[in-house]
KELUM-591944 format. One record per residue (C-alpha): residue number from 1; residue in three letters; chain; x, y negated, z. Coordinates in pm, 1 decimal. Each point is the difference from the previous one (the first is absolute). Layout:
NUM:Ala:A:X:Y:Z
...
REM end
This chain:
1:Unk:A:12372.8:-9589.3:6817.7
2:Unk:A:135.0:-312.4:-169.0
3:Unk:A:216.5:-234.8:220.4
4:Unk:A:-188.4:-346.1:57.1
5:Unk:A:86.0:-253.0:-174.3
6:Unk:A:98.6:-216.0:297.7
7:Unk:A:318.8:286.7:66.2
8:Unk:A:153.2:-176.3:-367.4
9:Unk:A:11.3:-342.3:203.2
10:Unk:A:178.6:169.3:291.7
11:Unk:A:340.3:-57.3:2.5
12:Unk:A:81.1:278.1:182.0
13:Unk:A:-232.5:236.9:-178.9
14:Unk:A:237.0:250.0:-140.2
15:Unk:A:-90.2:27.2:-371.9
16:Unk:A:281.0:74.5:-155.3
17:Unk:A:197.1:347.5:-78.7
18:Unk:A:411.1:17.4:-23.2
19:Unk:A:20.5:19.9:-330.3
20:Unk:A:-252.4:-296.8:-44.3
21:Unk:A:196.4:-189.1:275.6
22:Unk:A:318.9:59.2:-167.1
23:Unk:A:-110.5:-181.3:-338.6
24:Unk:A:-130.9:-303.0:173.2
25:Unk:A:273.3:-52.2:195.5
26:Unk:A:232.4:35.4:-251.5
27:Unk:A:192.0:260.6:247.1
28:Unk:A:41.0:379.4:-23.0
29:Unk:A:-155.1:241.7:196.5
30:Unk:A:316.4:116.1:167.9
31:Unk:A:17.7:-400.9:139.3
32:Unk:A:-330.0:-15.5:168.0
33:Unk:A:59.6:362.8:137.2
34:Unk:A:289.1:-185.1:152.5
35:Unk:A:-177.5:-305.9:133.3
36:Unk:A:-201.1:241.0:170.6
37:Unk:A:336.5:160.1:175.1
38:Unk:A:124.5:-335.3:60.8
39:Unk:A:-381.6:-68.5:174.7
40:Unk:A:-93.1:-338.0:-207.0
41:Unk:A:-302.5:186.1:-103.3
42:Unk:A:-157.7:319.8:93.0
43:Unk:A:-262.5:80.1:-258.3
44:Unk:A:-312.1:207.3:26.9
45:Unk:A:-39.5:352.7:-20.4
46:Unk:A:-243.8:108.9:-211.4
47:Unk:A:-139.6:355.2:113.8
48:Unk:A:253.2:208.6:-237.4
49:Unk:A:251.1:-169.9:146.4
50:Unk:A:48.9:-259.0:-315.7
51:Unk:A:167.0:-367.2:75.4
52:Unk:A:-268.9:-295.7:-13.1
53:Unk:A:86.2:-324.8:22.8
54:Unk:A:-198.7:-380.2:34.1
55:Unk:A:82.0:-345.3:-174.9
56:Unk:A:143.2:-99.0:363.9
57:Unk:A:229.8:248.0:-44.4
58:Unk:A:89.0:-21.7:-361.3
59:Unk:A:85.8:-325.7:68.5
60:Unk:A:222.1:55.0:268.8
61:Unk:A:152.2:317.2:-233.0
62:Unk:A:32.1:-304.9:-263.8
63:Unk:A:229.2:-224.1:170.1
64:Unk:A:193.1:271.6:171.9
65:Unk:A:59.3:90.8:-405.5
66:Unk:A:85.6:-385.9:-79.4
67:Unk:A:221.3:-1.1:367.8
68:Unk:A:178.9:321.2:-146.8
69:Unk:A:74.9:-80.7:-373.9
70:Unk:A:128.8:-345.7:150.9
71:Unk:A:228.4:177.4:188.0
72:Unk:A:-99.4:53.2:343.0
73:Unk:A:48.1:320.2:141.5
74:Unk:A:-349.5:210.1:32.8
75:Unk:A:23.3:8.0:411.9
76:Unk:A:63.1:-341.4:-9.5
77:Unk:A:-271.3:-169.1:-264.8
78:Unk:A:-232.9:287.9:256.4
79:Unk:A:93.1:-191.5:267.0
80:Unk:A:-24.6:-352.5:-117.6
81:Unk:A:-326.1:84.1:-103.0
82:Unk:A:-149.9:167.4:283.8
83:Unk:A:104.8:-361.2:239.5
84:Unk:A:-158.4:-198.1:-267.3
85:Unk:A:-334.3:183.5:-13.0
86:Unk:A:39.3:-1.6:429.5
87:Unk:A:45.0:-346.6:16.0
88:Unk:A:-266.3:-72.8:-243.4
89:Unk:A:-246.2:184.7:210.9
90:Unk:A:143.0:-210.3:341.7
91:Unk:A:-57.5:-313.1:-201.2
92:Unk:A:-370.0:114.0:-93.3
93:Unk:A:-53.9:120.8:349.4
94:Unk:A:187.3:-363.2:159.2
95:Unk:A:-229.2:-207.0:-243.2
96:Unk:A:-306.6:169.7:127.4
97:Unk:A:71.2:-20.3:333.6
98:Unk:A:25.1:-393.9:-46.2
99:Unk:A:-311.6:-10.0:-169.8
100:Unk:A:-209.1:212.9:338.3
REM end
């Protein structure tokens, strides 16, 4: 059965394999292995076992890379990101509760 084609507008759909991941985030697959220790993102597991990942999180994987080769430490750039995307979300969630 062939996923919908509403699942390639999903931002969390995970689409993409490691290796796949890897090249479009410019990072290797040992990194987002280690994103994954560090808990920024926790990918999918496919039913072998096998790494997916969605654009969400190969963004996030993307400017923990840019955080990294910049010169913040991994835990860190992790860390930094994981406020931003909770504030972000208490923003959303404040401005719709002004709106109701």
């Amino acid at each position: 059965m062939a996923p919908s084609d509403d699942m390639f507008g999903d931002e969390d759909y995970p689409a993409y394999t490691m290796g796949r991941a890897a090249e479009i985030t410019g990072a290797s697959p040992d990194f987002l292995r280690r994103l994954d220790e560090e808990k920024l993102i926790t990918p999918f597991r496919s039913g072998g076992g096998h790494r997916r990942y969605s654009r969400y999180q190969l963004r996030l994987a993307a400017r923990a890379r840019e955080m990294v080769e910049s010169g913040t430490a991994l835990e860190a750039a992790c860390r930094i990101i994981i406020l931003e995307d909770q504030l972000a979300e208490a923003l959303r969630q404040n401005e719709n509760y002004k709106r109701s």
